[in-house]
PyMOL CGO cylinders between C-alpha atoms (Angstrom):
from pymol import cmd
from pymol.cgo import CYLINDER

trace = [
    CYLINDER, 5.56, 23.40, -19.16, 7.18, 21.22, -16.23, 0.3, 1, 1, 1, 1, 1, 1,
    CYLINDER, 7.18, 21.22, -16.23, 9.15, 18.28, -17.49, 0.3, 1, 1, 1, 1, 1, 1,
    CYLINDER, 9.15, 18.28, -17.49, 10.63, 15.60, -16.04, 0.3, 1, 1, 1, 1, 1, 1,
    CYLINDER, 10.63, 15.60, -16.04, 14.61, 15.35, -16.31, 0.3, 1, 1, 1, 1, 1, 1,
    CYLINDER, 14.61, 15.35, -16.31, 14.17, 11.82, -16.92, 0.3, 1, 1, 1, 1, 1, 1,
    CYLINDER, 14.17, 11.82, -16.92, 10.98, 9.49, -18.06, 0.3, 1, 1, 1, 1, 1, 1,
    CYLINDER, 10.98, 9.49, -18.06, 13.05, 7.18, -15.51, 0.3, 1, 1, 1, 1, 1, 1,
    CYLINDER, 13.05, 7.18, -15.51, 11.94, 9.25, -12.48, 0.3, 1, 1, 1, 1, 1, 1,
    CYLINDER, 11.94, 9.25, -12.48, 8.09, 8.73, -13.43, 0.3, 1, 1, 1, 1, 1, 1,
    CYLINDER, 8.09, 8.73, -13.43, 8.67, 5.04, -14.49, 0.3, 1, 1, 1, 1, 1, 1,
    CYLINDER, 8.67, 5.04, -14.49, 9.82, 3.84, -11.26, 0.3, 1, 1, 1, 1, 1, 1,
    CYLINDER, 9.82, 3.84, -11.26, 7.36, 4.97, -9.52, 0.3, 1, 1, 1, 1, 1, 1,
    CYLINDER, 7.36, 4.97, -9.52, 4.45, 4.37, -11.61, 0.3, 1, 1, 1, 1, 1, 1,
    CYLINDER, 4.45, 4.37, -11.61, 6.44, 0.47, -11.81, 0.3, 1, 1, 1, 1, 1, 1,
    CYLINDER, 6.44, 0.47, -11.81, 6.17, 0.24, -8.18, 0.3, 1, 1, 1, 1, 1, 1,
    CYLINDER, 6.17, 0.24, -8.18, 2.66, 1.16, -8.16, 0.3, 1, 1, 1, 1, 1, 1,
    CYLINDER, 2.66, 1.16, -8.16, 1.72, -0.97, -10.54, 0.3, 1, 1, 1, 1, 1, 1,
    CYLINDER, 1.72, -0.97, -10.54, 3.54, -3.93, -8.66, 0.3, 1, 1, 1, 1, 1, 1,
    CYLINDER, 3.54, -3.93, -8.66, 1.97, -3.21, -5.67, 0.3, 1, 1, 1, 1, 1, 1,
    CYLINDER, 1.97, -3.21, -5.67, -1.53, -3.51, -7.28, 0.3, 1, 1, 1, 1, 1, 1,
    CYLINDER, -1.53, -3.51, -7.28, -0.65, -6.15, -8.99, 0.3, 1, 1, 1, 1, 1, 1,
    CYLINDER, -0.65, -6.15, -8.99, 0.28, -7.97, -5.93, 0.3, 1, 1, 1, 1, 1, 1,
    CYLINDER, 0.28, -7.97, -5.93, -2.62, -6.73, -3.84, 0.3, 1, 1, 1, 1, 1, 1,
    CYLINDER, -2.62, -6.73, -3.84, -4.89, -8.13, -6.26, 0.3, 1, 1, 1, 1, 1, 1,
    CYLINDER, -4.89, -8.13, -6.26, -3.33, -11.28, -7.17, 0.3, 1, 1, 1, 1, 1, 1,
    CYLINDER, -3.33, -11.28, -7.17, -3.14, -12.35, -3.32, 0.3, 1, 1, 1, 1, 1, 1,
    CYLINDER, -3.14, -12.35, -3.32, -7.03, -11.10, -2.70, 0.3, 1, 1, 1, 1, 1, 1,
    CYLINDER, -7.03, -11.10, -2.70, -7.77, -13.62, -5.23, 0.3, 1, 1, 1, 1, 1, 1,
    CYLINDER, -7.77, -13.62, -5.23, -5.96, -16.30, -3.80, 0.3, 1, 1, 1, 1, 1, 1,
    CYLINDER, -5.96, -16.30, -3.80, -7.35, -15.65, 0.02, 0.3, 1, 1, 1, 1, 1, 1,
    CYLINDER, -7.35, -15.65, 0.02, -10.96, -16.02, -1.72, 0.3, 1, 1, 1, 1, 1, 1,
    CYLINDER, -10.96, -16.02, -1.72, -10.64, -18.79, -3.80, 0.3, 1, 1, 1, 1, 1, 1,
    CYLINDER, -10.64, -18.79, -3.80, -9.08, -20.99, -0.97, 0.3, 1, 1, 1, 1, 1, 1,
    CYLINDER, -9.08, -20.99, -0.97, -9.27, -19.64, 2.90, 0.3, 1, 1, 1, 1, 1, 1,
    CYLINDER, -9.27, -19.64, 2.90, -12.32, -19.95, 4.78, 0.3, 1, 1, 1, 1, 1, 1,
    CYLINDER, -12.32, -19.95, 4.78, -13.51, -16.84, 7.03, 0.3, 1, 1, 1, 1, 1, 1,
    CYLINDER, -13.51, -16.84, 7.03, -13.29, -17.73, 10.09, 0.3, 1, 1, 1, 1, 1, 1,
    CYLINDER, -13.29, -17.73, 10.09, -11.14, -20.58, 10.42, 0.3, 1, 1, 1, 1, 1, 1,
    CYLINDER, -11.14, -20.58, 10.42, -7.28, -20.20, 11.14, 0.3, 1, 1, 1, 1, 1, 1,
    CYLINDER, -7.28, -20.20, 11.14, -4.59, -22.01, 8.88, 0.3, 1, 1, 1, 1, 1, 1,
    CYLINDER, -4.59, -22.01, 8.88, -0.53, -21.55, 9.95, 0.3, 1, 1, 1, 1, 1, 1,
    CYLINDER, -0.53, -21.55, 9.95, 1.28, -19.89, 7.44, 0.3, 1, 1, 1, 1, 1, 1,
    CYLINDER, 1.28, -19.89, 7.44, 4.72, -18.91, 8.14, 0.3, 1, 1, 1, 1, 1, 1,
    CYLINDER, 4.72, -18.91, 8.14, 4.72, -20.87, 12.06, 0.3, 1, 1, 1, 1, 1, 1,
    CYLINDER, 4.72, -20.87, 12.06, 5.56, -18.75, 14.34, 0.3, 1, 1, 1, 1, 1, 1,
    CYLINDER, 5.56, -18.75, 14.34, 5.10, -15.60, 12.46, 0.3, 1, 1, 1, 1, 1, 1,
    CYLINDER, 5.10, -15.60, 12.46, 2.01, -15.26, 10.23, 0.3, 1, 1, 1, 1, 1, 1,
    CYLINDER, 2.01, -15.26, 10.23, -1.28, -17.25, 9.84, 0.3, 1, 1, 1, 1, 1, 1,
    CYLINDER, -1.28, -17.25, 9.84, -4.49, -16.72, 7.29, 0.3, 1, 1, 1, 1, 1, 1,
    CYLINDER, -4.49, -16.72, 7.29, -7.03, -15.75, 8.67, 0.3, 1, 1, 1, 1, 1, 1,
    CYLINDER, -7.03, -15.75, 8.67, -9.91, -14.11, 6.10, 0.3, 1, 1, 1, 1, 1, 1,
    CYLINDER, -9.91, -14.11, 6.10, -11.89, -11.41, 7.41, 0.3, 1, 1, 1, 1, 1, 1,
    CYLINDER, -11.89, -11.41, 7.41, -14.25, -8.73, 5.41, 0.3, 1, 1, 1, 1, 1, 1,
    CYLINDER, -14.25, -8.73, 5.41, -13.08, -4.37, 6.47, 0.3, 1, 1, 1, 1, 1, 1,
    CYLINDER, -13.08, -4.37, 6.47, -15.48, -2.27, 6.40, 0.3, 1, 1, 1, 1, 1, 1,
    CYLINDER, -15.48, -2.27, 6.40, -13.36, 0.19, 7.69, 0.3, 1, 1, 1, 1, 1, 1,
    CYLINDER, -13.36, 0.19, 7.69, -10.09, 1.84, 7.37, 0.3, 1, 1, 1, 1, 1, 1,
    CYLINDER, -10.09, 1.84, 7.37, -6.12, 0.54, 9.37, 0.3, 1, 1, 1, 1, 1, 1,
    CYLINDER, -6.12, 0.54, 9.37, -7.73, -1.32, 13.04, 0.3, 1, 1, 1, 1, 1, 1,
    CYLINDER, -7.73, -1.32, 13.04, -10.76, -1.70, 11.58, 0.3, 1, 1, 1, 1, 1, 1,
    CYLINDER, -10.76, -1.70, 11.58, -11.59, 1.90, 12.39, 0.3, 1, 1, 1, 1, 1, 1,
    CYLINDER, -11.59, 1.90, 12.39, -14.49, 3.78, 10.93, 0.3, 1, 1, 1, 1, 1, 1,
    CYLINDER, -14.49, 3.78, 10.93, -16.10, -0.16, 10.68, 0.3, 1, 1, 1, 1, 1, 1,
    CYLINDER, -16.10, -0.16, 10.68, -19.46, 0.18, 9.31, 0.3, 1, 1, 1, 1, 1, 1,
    CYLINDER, -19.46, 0.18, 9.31, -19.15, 3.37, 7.87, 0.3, 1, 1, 1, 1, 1, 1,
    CYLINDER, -19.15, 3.37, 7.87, -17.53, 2.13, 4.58, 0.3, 1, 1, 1, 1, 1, 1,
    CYLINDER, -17.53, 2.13, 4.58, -18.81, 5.36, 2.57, 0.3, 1, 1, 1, 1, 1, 1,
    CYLINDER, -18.81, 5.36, 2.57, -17.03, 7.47, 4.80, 0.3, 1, 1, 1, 1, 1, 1,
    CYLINDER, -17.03, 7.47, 4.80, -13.68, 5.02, 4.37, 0.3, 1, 1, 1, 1, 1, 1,
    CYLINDER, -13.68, 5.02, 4.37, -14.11, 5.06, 0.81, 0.3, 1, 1, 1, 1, 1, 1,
    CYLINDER, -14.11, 5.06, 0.81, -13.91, 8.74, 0.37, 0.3, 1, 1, 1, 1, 1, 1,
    CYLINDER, -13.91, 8.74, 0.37, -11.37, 9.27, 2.69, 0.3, 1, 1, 1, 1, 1, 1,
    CYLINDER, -11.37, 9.27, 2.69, -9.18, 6.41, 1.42, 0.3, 1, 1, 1, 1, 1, 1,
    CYLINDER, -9.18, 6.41, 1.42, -9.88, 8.46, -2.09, 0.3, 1, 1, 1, 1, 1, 1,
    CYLINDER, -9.88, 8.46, -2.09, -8.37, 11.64, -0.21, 0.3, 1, 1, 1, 1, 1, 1,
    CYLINDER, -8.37, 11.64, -0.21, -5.28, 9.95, 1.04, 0.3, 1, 1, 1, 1, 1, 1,
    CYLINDER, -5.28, 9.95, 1.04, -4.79, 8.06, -1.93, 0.3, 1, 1, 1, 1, 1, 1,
    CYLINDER, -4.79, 8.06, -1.93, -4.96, 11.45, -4.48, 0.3, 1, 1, 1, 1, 1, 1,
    CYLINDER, -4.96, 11.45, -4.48, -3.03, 13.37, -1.60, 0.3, 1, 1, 1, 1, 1, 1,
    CYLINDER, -3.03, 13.37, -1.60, -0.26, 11.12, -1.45, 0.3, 1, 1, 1, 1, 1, 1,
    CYLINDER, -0.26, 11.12, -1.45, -0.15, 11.11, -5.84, 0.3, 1, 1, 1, 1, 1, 1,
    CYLINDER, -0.15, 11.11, -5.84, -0.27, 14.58, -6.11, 0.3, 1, 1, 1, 1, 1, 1,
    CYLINDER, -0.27, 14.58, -6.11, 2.46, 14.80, -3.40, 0.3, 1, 1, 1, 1, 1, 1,
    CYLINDER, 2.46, 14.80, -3.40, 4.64, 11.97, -4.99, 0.3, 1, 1, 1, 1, 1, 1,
    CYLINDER, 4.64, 11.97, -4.99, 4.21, 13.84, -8.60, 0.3, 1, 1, 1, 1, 1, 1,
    CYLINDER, 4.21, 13.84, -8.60, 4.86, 17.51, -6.88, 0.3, 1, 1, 1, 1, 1, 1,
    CYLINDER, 4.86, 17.51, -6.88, 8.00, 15.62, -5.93, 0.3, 1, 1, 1, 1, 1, 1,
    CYLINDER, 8.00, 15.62, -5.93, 9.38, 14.25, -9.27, 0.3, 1, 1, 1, 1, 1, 1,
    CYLINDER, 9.38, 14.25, -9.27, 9.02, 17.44, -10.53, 0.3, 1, 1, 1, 1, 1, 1,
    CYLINDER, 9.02, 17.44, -10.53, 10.26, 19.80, -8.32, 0.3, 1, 1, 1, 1, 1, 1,
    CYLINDER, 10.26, 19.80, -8.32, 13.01, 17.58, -6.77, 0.3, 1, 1, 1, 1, 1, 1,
    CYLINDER, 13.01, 17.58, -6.77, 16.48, 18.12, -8.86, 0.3, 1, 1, 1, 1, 1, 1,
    CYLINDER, 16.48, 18.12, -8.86, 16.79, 14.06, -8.43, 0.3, 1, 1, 1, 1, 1, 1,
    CYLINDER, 16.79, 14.06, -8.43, 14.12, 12.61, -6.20, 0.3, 1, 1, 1, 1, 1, 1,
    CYLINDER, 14.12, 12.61, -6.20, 16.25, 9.53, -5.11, 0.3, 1, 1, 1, 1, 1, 1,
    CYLINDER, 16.25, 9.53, -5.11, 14.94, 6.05, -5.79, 0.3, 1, 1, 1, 1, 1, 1,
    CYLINDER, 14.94, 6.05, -5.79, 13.73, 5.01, -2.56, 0.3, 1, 1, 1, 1, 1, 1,
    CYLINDER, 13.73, 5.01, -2.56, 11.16, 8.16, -2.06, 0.3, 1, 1, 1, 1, 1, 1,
    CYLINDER, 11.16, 8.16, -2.06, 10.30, 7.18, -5.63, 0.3, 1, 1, 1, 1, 1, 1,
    CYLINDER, 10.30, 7.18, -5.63, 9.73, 3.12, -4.99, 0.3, 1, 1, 1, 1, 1, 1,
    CYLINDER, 9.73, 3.12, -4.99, 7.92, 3.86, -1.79, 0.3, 1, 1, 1, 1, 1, 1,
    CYLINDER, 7.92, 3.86, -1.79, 5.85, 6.55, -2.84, 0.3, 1, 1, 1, 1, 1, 1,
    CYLINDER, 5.85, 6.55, -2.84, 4.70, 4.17, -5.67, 0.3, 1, 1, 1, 1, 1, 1,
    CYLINDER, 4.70, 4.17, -5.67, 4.04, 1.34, -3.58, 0.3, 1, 1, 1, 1, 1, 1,
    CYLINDER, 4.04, 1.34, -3.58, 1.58, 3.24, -1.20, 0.3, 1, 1, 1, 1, 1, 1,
    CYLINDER, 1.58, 3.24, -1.20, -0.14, 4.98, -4.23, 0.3, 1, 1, 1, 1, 1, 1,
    CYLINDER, -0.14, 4.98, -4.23, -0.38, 1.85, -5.90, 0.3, 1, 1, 1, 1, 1, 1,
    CYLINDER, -0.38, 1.85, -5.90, -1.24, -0.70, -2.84, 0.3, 1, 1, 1, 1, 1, 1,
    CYLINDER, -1.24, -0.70, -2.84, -3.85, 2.28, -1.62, 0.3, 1, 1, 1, 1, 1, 1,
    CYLINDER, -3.85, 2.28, -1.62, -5.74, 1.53, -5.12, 0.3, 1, 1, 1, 1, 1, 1,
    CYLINDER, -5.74, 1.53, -5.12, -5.90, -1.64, -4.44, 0.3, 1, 1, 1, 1, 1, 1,
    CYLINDER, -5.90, -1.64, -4.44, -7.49, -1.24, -1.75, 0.3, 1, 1, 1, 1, 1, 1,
    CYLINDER, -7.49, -1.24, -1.75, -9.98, 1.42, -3.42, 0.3, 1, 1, 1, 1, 1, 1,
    CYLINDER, -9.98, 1.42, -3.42, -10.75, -1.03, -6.05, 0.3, 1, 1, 1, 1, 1, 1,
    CYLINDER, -10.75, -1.03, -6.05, -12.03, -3.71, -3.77, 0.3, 1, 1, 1, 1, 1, 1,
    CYLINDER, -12.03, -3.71, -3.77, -13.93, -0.33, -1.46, 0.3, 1, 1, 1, 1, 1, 1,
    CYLINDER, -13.93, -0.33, -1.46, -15.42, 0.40, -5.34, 0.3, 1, 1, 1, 1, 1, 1,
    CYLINDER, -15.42, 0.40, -5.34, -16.38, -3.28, -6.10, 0.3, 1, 1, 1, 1, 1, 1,
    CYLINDER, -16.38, -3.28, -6.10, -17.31, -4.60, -2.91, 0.3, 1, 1, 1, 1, 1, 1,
    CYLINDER, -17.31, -4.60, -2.91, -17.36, -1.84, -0.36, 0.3, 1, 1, 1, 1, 1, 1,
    CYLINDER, -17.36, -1.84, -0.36, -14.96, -3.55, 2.01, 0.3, 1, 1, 1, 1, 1, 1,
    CYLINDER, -14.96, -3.55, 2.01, -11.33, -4.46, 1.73, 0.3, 1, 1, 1, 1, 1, 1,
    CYLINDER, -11.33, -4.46, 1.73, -10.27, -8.08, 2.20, 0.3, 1, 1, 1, 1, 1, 1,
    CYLINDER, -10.27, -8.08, 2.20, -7.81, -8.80, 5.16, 0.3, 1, 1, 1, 1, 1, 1,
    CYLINDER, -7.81, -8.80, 5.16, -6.17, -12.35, 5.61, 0.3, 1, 1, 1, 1, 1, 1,
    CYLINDER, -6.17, -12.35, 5.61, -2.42, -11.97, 7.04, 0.3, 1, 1, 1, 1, 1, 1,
    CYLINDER, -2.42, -11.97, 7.04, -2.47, -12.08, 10.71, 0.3, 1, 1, 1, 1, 1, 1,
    CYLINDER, -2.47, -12.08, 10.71, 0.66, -12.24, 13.38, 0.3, 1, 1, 1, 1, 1, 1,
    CYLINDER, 0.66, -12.24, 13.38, 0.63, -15.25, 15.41, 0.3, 1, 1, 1, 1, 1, 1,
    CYLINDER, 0.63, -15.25, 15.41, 3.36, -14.18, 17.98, 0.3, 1, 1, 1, 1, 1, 1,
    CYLINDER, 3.36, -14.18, 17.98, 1.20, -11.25, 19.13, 0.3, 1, 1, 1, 1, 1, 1,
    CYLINDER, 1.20, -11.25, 19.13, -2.06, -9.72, 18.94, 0.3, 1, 1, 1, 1, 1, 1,
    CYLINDER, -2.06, -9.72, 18.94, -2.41, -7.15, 15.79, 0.3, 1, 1, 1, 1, 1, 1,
    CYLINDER, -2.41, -7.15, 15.79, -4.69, -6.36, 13.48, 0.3, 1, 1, 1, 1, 1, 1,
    CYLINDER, -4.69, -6.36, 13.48, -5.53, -8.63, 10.16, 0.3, 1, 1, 1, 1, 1, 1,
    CYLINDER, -5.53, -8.63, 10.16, -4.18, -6.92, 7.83, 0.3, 1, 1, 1, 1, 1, 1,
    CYLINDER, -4.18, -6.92, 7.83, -3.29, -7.68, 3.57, 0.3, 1, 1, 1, 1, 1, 1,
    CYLINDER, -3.29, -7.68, 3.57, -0.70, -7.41, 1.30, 0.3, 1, 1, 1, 1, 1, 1,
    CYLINDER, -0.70, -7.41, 1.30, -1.67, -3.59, 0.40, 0.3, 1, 1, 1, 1, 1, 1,
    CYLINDER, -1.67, -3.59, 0.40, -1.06, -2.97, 3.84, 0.3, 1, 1, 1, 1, 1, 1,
    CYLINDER, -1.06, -2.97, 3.84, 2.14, -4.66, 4.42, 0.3, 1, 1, 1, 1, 1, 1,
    CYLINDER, 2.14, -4.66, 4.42, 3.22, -2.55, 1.10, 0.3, 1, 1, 1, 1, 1, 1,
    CYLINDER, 3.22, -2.55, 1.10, 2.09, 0.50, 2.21, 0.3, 1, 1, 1, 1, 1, 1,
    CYLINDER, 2.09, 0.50, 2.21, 3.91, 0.26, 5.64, 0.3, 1, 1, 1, 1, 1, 1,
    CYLINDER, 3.91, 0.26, 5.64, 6.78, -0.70, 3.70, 0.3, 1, 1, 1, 1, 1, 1,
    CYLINDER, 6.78, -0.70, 3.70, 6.48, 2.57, 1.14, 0.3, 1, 1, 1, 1, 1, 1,
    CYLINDER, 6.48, 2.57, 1.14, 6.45, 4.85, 4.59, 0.3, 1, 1, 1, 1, 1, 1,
    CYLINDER, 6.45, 4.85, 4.59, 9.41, 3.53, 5.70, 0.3, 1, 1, 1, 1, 1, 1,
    CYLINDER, 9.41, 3.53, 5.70, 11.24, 3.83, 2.78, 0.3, 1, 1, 1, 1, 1, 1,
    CYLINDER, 11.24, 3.83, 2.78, 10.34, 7.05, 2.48, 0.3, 1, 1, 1, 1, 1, 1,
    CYLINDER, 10.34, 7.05, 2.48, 11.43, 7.69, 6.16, 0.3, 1, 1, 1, 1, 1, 1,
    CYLINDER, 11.43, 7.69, 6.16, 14.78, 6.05, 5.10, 0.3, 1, 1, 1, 1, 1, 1,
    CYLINDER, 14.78, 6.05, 5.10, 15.19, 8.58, 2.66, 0.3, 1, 1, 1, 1, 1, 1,
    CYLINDER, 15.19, 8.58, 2.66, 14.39, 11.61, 4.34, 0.3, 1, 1, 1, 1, 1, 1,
    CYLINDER, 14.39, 11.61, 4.34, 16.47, 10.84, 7.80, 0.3, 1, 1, 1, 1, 1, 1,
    CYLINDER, 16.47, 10.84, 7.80, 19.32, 8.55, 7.01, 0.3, 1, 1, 1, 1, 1, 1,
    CYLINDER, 19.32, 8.55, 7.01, 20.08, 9.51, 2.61, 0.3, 1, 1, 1, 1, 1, 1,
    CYLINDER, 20.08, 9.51, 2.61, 18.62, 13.24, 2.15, 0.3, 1, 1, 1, 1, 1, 1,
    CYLINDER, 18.62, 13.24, 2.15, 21.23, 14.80, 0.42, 0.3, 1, 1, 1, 1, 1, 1,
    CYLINDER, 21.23, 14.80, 0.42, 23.73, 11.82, 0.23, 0.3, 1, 1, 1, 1, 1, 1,
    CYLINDER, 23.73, 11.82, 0.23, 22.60, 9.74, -2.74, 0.3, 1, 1, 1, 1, 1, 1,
    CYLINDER, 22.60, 9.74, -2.74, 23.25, 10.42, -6.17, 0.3, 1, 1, 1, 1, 1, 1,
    CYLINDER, 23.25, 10.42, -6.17, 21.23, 7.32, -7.65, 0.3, 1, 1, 1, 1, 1, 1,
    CYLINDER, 21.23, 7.32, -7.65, 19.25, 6.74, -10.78, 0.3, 1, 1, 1, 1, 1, 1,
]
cmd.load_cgo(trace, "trace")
């Protein structure tokens, strides 16, 4: 039997994860109950405005209309990137804490996603740039993004160079 060397290693990223959905869900709510699709309202000026819009479809609205197809492969990536995470914390002799943390906030944000896929069959986007034309995108998104590039972090500038918890 494969054990972990420390329950640590598992909690941290199953507490990201669980942040993340948390998150995701919490501000999904929010954008429902009180922004209105299709009308604009500033946000962070400058930066970021609300703006609610119903996905169908996967990152750039690809795949639109085809929200089975999404769904399933938004299942794939979402199990791919657990199994890989797990594979990780087992095999790794100290998977450091930022590949743990960002590997739990795309597993995590990624269900949220899949539970509003499940419920609704599309994802709800609100956060748009107002400096420059990009995508609406959500809070599951932004953590996602954010998972990746802590995992990048890792894996160019720390592989090998952190002894952390």
């Amino acid at each position: 039997m494969i054990r972990l060397k420390s329950k640590n290693e598992l909690a941290i990223m199953a507490g990201a994860g669980t942040i993340a959905f948390i998150l995701d869900r919490l501000s999904k709510i929010w954008a429902l109950a009180h922004l209105t699709q299709g009308r604009m309202a500033p946000f962070l000026p400058g930066l970021l405005q609300f703006n609610l819009t119903m996905n169908t479809g996967a990152a750039f609205s690809l795949g639109r209309d085809q929200a089975p197809l999404m769904t399933a492969v938004a299942c794939l990536y979402t199990v791919g990137f657990l199994v890989w995470g797990l594979v990780r914390l087992y095999k790794a002799e100290r998977p450091a804490i930022l590949e743990r943390i960002g590997a739990g906030l795309i597993v995590g944000a990624s269900c949220g996603n899949l539970y509003e896929r499940f419920t609704q069959g599309r994802v709800t986007d609100f956060l748009e740039f107002s400096f420059f034309s990009f995508p609406v995108f959500n809070v599951a998104d932004a953590l996602i993004d954010t998972g990746v590039v802590l995992i990048i972090i890792q894996f160019l500038f720390l592989e090998g160079k952190t002894k952390d918890a």
